[in-house]
DRENBAFI-815904 format. One record per residue (C-alpha): x, z, y. Coordinates in steps of 0.1 Angstrom, whole numbers, always signed. Example, Ala and Ser with C-alpha at 12.3 -4.5 7.8 and 13.67 -1.06 7.14 Angstrom:
! residues 2
+123	+78	-45
+137	+71	-11
//
This chain:
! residues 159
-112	-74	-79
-81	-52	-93
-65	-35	-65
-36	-12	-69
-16	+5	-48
+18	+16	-58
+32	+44	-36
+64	+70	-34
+57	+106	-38
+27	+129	-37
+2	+140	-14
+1	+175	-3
-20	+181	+27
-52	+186	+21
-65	+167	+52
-50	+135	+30
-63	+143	-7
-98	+148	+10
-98	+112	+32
-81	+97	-1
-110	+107	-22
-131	+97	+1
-127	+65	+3
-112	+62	-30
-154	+72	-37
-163	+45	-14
-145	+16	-29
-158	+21	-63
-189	-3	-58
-160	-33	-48
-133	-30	-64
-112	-13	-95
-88	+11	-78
-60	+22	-93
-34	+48	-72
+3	+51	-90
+25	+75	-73
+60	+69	-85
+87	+98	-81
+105	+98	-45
+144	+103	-51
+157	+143	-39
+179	+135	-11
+206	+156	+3
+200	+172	+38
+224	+147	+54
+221	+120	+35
+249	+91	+38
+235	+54	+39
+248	+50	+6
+224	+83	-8
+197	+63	+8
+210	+30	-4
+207	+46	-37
+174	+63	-34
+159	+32	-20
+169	+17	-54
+160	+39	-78
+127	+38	-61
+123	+2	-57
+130	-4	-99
+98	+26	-105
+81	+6	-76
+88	-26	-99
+79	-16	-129
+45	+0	-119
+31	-40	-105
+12	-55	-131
+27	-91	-138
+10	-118	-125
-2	-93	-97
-5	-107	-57
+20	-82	-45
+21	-70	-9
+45	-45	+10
+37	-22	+36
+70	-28	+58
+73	-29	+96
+87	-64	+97
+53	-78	+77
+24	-96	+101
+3	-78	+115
-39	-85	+110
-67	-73	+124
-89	-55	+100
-112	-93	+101
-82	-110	+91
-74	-85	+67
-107	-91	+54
-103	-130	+52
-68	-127	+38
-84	-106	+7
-114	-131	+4
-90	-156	+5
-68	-147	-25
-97	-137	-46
-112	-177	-40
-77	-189	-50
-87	-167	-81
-64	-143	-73
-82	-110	-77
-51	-84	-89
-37	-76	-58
-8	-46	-56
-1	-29	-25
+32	-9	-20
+40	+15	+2
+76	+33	+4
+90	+67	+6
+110	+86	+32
+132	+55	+40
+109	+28	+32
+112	+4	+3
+143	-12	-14
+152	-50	-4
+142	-58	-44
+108	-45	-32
+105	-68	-2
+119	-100	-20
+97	-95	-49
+70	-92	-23
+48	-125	-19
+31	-106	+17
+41	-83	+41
+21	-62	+55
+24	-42	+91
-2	-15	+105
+16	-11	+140
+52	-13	+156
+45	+22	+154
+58	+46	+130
+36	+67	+106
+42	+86	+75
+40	+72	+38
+12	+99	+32
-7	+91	+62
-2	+51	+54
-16	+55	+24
-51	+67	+42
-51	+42	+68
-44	+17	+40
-76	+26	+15
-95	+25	+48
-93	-5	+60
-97	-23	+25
-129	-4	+24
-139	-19	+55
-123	-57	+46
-151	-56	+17
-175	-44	+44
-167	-72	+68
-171	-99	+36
-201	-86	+30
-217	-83	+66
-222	-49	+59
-221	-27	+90
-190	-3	+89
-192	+21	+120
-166	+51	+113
//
């Protein structure tokens, strides 16, 4: 399985590059795993909605152009359904039997993604009706597709 995941901006806490690594490391036996961190738009302090309007945009056609075609893409976005990490796991196991095995995942910036985003989507994904930051999303993501190929595999996965 290809899995990419197509984010906004950088990391720069170290706490996040260290549990990134880690289980970028971890998913190596399971899948190809390929991180693409497209630019995040310079806002002003106040930004208008149009500035974000605009940002979102700019964002959403990098977003765009960084999915492979033909890829199953799937948006992190508050609105998506929310799985457990099992039916994450079936979900996953599920596209790859329907020979689906390039999956994208994207996750926004600042303001979340553009609508073009979230149309072009084909699933949408949400971790909580909670709010957390793209950087930390981006950990919690890579974790829990490490431990949907644990769960397919009936591996044990205590963290």
């Amino acid at each position: 399985m290809r899995i990419s995941i197509v984010t906004v901006g950088k990391i720069k806490e170290r706490y996040l590059t260290e549990g990134i690594a880690e289980f970028t490391k971890r998913l190596t036996p399971f899948c190809r795993l390929d991180i693409v961190e497209v630019a995040e738009e310079r806002m002003p302090e106040n930004p208008s909605g149009a500035d974000k309007a605009k940002a979102l945009a700019r964002e959403g056609e990098r977003i765009l152009k960084a999915v492979r075609a033909g890829s199953h893409l799937i948006v992190l976005d508050l609105g998506g359904r929310q799985l457990s990490s099992e039916e994450l796991a079936a979900k996953l196991d599920a596209l790859a039997l329907a020979g689906q095995s390039d999956l994208t995942f994207a996750i926004g910036g600042a303001f979340g993604l553009a609508p073009a985003v979230t149309a072009a989507a084909q699933d949408k994904l949400s971790f909580s009706k909670m709010t957390f930051t793209h950087q930390m999303i981006r950990l919690l993501l890579l974790e829990q597709i490490y431990r949907a190929f644990k769960i397919s595999r009936g591996e044990p996965y205590h963290w």
